[in-house]
C-alpha positions in Angstrom: 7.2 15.8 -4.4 10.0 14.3 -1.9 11.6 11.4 -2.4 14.5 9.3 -0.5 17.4 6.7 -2.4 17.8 3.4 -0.9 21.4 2.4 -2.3 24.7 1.1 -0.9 27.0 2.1 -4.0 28.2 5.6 -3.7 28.3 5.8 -7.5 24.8 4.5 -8.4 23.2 6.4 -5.4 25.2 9.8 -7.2 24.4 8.9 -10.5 20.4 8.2 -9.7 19.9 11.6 -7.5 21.5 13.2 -10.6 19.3 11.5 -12.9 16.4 12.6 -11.1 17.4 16.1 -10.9 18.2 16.3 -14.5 14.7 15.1 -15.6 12.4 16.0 -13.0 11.4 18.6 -10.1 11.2 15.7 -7.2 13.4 16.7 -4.5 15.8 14.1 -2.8 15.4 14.6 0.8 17.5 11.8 2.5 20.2 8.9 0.9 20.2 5.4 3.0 22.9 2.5 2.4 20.7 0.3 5.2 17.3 -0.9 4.7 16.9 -1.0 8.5 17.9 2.4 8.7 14.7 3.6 6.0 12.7 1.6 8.4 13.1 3.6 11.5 13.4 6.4 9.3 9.8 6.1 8.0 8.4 5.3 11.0 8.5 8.9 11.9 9.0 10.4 8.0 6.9 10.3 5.4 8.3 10.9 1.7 6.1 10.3 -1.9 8.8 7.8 -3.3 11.5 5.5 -2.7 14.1 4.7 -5.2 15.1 1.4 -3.9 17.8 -1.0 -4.4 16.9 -4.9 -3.8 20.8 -6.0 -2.3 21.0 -3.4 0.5 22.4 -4.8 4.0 20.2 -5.9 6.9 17.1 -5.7 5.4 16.4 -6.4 1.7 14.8 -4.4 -0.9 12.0 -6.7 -0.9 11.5 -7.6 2.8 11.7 -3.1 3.1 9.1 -3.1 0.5 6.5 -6.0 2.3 7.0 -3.6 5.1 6.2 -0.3 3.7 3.1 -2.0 1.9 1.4 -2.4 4.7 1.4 1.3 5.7 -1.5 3.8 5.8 0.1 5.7 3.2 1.9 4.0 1.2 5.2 5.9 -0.9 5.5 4.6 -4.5 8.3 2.6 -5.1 10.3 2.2 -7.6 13.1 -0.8 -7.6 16.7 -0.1 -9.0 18.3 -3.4 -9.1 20.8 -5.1 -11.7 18.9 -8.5 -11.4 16.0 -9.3 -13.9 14.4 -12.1 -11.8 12.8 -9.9 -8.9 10.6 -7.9 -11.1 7.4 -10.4 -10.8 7.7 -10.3 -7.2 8.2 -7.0 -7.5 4.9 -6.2 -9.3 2.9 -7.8 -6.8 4.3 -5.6 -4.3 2.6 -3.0 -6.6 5.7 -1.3 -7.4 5.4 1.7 -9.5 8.3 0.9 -11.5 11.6 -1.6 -11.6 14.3 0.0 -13.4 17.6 -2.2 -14.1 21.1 -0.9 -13.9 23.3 0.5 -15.0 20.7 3.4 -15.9 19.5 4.0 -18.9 18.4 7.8 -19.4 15.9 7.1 -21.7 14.4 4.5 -20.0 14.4 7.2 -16.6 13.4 10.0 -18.3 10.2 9.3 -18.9 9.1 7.2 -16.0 10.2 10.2 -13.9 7.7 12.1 -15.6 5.1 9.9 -15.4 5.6 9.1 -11.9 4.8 13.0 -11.1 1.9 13.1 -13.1 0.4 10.4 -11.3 1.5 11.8 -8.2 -0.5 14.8 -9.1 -3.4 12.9 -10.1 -3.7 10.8 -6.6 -2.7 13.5 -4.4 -4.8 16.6 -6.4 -7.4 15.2 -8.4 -9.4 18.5 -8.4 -6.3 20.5 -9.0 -6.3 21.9 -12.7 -2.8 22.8 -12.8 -2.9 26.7 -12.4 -6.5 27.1 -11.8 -8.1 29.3 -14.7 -8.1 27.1 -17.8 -6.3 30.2 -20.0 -3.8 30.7 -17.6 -3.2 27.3 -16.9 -2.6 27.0 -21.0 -0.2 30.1 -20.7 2.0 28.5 -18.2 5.3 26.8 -19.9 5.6 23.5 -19.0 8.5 21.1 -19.9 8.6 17.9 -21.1 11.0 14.9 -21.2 10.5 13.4 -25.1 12.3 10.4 -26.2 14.0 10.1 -30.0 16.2 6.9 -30.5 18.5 6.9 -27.6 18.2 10.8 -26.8 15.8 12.9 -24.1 14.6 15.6 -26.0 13.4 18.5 -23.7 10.5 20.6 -25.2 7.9 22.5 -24.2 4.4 20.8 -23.7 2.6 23.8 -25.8 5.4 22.3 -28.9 3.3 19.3 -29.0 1.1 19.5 -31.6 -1.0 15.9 -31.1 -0.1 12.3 -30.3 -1.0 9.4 -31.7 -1.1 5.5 -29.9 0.7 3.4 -31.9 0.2 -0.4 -30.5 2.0 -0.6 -27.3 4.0 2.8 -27.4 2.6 6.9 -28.4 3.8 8.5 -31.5 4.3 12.3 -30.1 4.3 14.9 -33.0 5.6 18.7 -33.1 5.9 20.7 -36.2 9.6 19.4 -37.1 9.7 16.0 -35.5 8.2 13.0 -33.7 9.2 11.0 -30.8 8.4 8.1 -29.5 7.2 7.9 -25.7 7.5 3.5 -23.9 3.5 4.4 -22.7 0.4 4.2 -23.5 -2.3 6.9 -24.8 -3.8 7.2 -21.5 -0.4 7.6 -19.3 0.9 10.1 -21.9 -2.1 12.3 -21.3 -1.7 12.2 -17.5 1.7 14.2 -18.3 0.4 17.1 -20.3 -1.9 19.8 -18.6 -5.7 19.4 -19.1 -6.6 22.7 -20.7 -4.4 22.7 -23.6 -4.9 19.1 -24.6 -7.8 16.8 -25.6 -8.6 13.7 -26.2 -10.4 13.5 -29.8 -10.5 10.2 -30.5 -9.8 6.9 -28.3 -6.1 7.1 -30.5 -5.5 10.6 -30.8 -4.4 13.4 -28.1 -4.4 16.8 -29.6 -3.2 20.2 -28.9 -6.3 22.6 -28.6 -4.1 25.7 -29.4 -2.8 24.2 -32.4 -5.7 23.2 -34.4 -6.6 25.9 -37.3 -9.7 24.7 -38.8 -12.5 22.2 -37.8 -14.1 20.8 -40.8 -17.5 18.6 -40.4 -17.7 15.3 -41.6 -20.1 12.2 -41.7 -22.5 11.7 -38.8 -22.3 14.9 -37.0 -18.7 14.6 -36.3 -15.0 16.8 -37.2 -12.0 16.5 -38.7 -9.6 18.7 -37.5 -6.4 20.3 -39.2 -3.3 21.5 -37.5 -0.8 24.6 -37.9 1.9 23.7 -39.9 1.2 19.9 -40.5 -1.3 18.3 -43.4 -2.4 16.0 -40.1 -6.1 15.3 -40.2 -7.5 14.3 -37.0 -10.8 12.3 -36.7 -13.3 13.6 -33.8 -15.2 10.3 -33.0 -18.6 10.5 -31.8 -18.4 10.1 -28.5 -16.2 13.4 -27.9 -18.4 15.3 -30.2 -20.1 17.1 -27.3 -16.7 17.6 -25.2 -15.2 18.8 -28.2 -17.9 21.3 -29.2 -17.9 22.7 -25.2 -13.9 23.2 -25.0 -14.3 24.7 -28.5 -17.1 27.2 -27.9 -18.7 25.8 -31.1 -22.5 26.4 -31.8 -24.5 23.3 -30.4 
């Protein structure tokens, strides 16, 4: 996934491309201080996202982004602005994401994440990351988990299950739990399809880490994990799914 940086101010424009380094594999192709320079520039370019300030000179953030939303294929964008008051227009630009300075890792962490997870759903919606389901669950993946004001880096297969918890996702390994700014749904676009599954409209839970499957009332499971005394309901509606991903007799 390419991107480009839209930002006059040599030390937010450093600090962002190392920010997206740090917590993702999106490569920075090109750096613009000039929103009529992106112009030209994507009129023969095409890149996947634009980090984009909204006080650039020539041509604003927002007049750059009424541009760009009218082509073919539209980039995501995601605003990088010290002002609060653009972010409704913003939205019905259908930005992917307004992010305030100065930069907060923990706020970046995670929408980075996100933003290539969606990426790979929209771009490869029949890709099952890796191909064969085993060796898709053997491949490490690495994930950007937030505790207090911290990016905790683990490895997706250290996730034992995750929980929605109003408006944010209670993530759980086998020594600790973090807490992700998303919803259920946007968590599991981030985590590969084979070793994760979706149980129960609130619960997301790692496949590889469940050690017994216990029936319970109307023809559905409780499941119990490695290491934790975590029950997890199997509602109804995923009985079938669950019992084809876990071989069980129908």
């Amino acid at each position: 996934m390419n991107a480009i940086i839209v930002e006059d101010e040599q030390l937010a424009r450093e600090e962002l491309a190392y920010l997206i380094q740090t917590y993702s594999s999106i490569k920075v192709t090109n750096c613009f201080e000039d929103g009529l320079d992106v112009l030209k520039f994507l009129q023969d370019h095409e890149t996947d996202a634009i980090f984009l300030d909204i006080n650039i000179p020539s041509l604003d953030g927002m007049l750059l982004a009424g541009n760009i939303s009218k082509f073919k294929r539209k980039p995501y964008i995601i605003f990088t602005t010290a002002y609060k008051e653009h972010a409704a227009k913003a939205f019905e630009l259908e930005a992917f994401d307004y992010i305030l300075k100065p930069y907060d890792e923990a706020r970046i962490a995670p929408m980075l994440t996100k933003l290539e997870a969606v990426f790979k759903r929209d771009h490869f919606p029949n890709d099952k990351r890796s191909g064969a389901g085993n060796a898709a669950m053997r491949t490490p993946v690495r994930i950007n988990l937030r505790q207090d004001e911290r990016i905790i880096v683990k490895e997706v297969n250290a996730i034992y299950y995750a929980e929605a918890s109003e408006k944010v996702t209670l993530v759980y390994t086998n020594d600790a739990h973090y807490t992700m700014p998303m919803s259920l749904s946007e968590f599991q676009q981030m985590v590969p399809d084979p070793l994760f599954f979706r149980c129960h409209r609130s619960y997301l839970v790692n496949l590889s880490k469940i050690r017994e499957i216990v029936p319970w009332f109307n023809q559905t499971y409780l499941v119990r994990l490695n290491d934790l005394n975590a029950e997890l309901p199997v509602s109804r509606s995923k009985v079938k799914a669950f019992r084809e991903r876990m071989h069980l007799n129908q």
